[in-house]
Backbone as CSV, one residue per row, in Angstrom:
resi,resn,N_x,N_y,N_z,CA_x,CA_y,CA_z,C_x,C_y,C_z
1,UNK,-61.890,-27.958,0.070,-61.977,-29.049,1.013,-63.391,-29.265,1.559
2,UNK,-64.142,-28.267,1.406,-65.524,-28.726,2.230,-66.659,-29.576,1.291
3,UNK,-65.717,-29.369,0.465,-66.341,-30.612,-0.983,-66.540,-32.099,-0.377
4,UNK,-65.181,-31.834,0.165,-64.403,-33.826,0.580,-65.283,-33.448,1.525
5,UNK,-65.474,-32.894,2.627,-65.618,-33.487,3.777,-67.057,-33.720,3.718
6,UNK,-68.117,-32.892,3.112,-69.358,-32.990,3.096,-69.662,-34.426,2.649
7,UNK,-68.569,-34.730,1.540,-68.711,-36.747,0.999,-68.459,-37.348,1.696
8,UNK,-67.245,-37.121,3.071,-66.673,-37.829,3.799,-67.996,-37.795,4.901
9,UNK,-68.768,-36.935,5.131,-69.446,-37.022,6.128,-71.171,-37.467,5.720
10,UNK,-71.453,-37.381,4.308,-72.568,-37.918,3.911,-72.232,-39.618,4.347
11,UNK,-71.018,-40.136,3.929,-70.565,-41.382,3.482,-70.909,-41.956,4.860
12,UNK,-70.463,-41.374,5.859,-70.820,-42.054,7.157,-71.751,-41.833,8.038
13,UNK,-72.864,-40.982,7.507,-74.065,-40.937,7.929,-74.880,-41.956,7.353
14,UNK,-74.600,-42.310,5.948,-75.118,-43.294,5.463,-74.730,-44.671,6.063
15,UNK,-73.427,-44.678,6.093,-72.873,-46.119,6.889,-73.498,-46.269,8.171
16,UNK,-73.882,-45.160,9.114,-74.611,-44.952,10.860,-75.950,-45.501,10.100
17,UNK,-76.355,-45.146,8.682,-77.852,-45.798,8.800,-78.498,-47.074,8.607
18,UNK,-76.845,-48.087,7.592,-76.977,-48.885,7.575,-76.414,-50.120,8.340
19,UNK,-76.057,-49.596,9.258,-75.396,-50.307,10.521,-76.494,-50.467,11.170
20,UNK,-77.651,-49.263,11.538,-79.004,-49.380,12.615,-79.718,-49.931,11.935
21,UNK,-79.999,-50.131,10.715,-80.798,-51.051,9.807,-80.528,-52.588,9.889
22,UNK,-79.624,-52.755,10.275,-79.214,-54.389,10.406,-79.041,-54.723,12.112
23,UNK,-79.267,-53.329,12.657,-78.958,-53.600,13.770,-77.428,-54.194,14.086
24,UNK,-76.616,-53.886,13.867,-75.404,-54.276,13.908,-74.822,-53.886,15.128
25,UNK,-73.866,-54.959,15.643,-73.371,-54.740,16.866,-71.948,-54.096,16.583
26,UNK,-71.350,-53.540,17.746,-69.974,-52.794,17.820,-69.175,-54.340,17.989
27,UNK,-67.931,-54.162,17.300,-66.707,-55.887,17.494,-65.950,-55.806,18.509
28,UNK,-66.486,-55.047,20.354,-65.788,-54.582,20.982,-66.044,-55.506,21.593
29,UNK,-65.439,-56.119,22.812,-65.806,-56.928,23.666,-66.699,-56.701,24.787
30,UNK,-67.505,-57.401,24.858,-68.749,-57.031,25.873,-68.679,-55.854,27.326
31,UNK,-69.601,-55.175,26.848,-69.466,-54.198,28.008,-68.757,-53.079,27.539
32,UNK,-67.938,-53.233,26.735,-67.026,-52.276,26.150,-67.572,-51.174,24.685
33,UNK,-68.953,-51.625,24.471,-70.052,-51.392,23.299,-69.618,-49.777,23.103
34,UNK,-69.378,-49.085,24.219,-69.677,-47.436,24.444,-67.854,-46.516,23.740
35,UNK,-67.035,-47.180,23.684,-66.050,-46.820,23.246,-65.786,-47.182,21.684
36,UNK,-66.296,-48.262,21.002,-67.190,-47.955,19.574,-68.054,-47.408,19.362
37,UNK,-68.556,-46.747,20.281,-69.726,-45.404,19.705,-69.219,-44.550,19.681
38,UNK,-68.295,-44.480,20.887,-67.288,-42.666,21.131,-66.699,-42.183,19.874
39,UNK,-65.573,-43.123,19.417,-64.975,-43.242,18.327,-65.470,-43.247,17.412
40,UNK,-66.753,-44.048,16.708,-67.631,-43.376,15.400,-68.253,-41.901,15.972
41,UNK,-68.707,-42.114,17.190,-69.080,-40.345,17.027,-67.925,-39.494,16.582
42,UNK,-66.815,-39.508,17.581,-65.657,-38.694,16.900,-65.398,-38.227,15.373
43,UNK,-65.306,-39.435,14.866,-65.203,-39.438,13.675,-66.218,-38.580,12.912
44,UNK,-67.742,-38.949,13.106,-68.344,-38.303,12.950,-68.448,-36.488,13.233
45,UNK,-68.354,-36.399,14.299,-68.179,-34.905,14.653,-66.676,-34.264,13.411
46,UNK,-65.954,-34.977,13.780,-64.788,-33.953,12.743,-64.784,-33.742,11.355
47,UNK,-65.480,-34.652,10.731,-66.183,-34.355,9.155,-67.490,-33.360,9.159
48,UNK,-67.901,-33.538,10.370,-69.176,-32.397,10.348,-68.846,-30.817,10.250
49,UNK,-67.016,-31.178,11.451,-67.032,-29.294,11.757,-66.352,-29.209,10.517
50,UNK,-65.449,-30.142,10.087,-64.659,-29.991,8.626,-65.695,-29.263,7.348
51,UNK,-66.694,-29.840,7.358,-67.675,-29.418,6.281,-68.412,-27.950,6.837
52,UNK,-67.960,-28.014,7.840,-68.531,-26.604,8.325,-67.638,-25.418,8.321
53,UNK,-66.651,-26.000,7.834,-65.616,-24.994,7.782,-64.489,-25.011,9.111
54,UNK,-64.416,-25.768,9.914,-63.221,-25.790,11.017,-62.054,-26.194,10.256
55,UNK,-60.858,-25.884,10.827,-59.459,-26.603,10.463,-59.428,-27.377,11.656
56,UNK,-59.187,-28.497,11.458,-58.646,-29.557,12.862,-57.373,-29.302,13.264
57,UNK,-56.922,-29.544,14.145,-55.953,-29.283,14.112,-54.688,-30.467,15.145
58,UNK,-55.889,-31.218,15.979,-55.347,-32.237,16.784,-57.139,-32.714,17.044
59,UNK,-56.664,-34.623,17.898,-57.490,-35.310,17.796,-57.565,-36.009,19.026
60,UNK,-57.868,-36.352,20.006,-57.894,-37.194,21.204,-56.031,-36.534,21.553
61,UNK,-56.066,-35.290,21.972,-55.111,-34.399,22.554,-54.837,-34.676,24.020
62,UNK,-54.483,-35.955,24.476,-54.119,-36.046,26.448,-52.963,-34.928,26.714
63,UNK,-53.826,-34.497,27.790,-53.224,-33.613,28.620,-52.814,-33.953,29.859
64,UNK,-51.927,-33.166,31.263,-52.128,-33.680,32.355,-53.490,-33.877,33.320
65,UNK,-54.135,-32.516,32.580,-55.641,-32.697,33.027,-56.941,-33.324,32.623
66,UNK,-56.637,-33.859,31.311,-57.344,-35.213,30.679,-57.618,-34.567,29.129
67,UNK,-58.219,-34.812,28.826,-58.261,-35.375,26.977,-59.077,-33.841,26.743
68,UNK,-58.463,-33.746,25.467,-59.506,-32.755,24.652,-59.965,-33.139,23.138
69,UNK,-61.012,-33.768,23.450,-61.639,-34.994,21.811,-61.129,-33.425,20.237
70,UNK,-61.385,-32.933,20.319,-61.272,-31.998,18.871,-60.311,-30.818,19.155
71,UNK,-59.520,-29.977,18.620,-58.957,-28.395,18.702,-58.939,-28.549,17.079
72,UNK,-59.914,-26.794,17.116,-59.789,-26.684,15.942,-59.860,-24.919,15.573
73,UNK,-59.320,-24.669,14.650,-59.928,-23.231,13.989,-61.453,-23.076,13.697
74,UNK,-61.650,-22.081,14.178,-62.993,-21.484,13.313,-62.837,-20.179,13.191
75,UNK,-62.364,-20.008,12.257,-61.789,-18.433,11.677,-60.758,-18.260,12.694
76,UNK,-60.869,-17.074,13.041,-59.450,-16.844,13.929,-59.747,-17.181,15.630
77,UNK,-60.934,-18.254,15.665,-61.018,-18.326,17.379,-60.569,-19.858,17.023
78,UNK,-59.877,-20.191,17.918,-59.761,-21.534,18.521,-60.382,-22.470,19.332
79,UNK,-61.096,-23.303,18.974,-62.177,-23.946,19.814,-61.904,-25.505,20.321
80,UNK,-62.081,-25.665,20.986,-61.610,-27.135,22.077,-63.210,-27.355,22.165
81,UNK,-63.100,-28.600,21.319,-64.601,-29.421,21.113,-64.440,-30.677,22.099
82,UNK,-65.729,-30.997,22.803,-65.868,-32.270,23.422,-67.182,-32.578,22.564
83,UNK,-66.930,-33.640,22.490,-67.766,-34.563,21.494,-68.451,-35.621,22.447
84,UNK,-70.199,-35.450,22.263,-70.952,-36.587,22.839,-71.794,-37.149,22.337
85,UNK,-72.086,-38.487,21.945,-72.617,-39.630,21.129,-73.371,-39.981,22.067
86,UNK,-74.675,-40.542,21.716,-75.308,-41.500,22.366,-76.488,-42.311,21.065
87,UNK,-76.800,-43.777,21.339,-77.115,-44.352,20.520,-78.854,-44.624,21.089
88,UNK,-79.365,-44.340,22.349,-80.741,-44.127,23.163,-80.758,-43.242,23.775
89,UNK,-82.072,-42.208,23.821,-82.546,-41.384,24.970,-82.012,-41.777,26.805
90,UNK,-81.899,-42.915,26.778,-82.159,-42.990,28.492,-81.117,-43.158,28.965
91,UNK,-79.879,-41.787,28.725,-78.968,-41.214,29.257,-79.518,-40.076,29.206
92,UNK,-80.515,-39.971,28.540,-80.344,-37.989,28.899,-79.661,-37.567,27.067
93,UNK,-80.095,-36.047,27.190,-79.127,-35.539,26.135,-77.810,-35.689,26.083
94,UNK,-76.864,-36.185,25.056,-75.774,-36.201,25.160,-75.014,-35.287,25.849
95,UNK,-75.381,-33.360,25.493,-74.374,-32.852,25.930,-74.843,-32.410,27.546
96,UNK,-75.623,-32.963,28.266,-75.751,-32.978,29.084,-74.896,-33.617,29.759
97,UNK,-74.049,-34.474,29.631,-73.021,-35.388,30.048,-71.366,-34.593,30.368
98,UNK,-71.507,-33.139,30.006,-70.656,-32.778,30.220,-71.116,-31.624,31.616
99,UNK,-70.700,-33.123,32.033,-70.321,-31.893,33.502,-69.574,-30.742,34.121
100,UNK,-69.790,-30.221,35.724,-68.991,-29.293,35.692,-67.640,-29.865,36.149
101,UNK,-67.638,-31.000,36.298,-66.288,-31.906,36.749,-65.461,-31.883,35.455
102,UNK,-66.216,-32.271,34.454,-65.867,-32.486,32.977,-65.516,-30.880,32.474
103,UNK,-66.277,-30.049,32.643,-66.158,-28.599,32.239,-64.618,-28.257,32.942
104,UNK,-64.201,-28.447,33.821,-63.198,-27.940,34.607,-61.490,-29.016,34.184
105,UNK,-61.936,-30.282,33.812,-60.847,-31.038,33.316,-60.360,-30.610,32.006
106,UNK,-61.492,-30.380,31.068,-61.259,-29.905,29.471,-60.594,-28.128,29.512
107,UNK,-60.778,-26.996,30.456,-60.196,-26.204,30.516,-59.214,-26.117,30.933
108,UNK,-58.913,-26.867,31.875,-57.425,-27.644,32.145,-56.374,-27.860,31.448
109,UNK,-56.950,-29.072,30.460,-56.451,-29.286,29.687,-55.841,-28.504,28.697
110,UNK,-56.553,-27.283,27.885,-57.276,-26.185,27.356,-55.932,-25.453,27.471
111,UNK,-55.514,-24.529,29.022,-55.157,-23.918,29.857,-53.380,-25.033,28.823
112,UNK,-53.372,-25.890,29.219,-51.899,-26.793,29.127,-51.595,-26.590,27.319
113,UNK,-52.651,-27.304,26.910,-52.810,-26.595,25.090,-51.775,-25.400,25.059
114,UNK,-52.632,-24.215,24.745,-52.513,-22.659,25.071,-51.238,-22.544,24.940
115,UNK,-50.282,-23.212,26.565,-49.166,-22.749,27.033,-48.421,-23.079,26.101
116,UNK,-48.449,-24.711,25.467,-47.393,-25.043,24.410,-47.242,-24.478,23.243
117,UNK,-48.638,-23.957,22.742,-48.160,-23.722,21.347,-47.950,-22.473,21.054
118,UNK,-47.106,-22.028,19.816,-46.778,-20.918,18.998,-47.322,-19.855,18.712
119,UNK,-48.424,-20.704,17.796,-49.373,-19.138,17.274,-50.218,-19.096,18.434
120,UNK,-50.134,-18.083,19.741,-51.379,-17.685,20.124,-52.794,-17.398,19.644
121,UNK,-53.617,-17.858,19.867,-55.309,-16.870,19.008,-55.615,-15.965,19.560
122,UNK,-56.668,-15.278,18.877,-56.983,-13.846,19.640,-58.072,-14.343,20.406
123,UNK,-59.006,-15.604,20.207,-59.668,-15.899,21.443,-60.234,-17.166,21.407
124,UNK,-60.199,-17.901,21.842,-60.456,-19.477,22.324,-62.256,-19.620,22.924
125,UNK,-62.341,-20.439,22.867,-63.743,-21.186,22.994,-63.784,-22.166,23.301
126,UNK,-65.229,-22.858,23.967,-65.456,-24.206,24.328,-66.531,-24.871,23.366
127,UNK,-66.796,-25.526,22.844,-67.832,-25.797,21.653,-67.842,-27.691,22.665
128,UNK,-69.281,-27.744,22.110,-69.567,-29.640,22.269,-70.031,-29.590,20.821
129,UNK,-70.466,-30.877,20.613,-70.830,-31.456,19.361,-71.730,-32.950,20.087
130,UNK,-72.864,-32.619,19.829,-73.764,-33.992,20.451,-74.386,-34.548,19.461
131,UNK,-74.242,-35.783,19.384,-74.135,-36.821,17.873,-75.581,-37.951,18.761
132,UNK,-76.721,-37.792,17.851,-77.521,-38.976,18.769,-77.941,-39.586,17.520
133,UNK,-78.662,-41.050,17.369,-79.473,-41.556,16.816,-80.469,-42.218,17.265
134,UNK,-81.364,-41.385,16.414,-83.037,-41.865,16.770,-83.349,-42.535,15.985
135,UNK,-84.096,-44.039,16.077,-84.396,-44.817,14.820,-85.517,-44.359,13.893
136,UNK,-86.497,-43.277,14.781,-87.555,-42.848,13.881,-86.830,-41.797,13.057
137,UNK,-86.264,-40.723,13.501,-85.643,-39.369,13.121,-83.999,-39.814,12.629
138,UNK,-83.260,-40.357,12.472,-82.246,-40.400,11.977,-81.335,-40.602,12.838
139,UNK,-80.004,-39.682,12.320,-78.844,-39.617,12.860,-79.262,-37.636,13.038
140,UNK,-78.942,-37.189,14.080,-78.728,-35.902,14.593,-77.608,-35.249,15.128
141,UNK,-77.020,-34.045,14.916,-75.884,-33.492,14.952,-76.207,-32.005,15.499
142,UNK,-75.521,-31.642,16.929,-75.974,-30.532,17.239,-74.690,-29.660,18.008
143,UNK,-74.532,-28.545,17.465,-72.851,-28.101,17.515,-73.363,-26.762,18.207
144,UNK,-72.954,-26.917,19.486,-73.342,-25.803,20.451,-71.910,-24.952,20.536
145,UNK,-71.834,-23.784,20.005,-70.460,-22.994,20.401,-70.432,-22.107,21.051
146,UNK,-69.540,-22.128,21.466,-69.238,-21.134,23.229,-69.992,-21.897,24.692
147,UNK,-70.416,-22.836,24.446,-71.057,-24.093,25.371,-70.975,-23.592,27.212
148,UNK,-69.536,-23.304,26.924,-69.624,-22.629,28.603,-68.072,-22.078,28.264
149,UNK,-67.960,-21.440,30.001,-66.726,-20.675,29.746,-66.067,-21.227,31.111
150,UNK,-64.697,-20.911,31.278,-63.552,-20.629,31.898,-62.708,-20.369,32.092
């Protein structure tokens, strides 16, 4: 499988380059530009950890305590990915965006995961995945694991 996904994820790095080459807009309705980026980042991020060897295992997971964008295997730890895109510098680094407001909703969430399912793991993790594009430097992908704890 890390055959497919490395094609699946060349395929849409190439598509991110020829979208910024035409300058192409998102078909979202105005103002709404940032939730077609979320969603190609997503996308993006899960062919990345796929080719990296993760099993996915769920995808935009709502909880009572709010969303967990990725859960996936990485060998025998279980990792709850938040995924952050940005398409300009002047937000800041993407995974800077995860706050400790944000840090405390996703373990939450995390915490609700856990309880439901079957196979327990022997140990869980927090991982981000920060997806930026620079028009000089490309498309960039940066997969921080163990990101923080709780």
């Amino acid at each position: 499988m890390p055959l497919f996904a490395r094609m699946m994820y060349n395929a849409l790095v190439w598509k991110e380059r020829q979208r910024a080459r035409r300058k192409e807009r998102p078909a979202r309705a105005e103002g709404a530009e940032h939730l077609d980026t979320g969603e190609r980042g997503e996308t993006m991020a899960y062919w990345f950890l796929r080719q990296a060897g993760y099993t996915i295992v769920a995808r935009n997971r709502r909880a009572r305590g709010g969303e967990l964008d990725l859960i996936g295997w990485d060998g025998p730890v279980l990792a709850f990915i938040e995924v952050k895109t940005r398409t300009s510098g002047e937000a800041g680094r993407p995974e800077d965006a995860v706050t400790p407001e944000k840090r405390l909703r996703i373990a939450r969430a995390a915490r609700e995961y856990l309880h439901r399912i079957r196979k327990k793991p022997e140990a869980h993790r927090f991982d981000i995945v920060s997806l930026f594009w620079d028009p000089q430097r490309g498309f960039q992908v940066r997969l921080t694991k163990d990101a923080f704890k709780h």
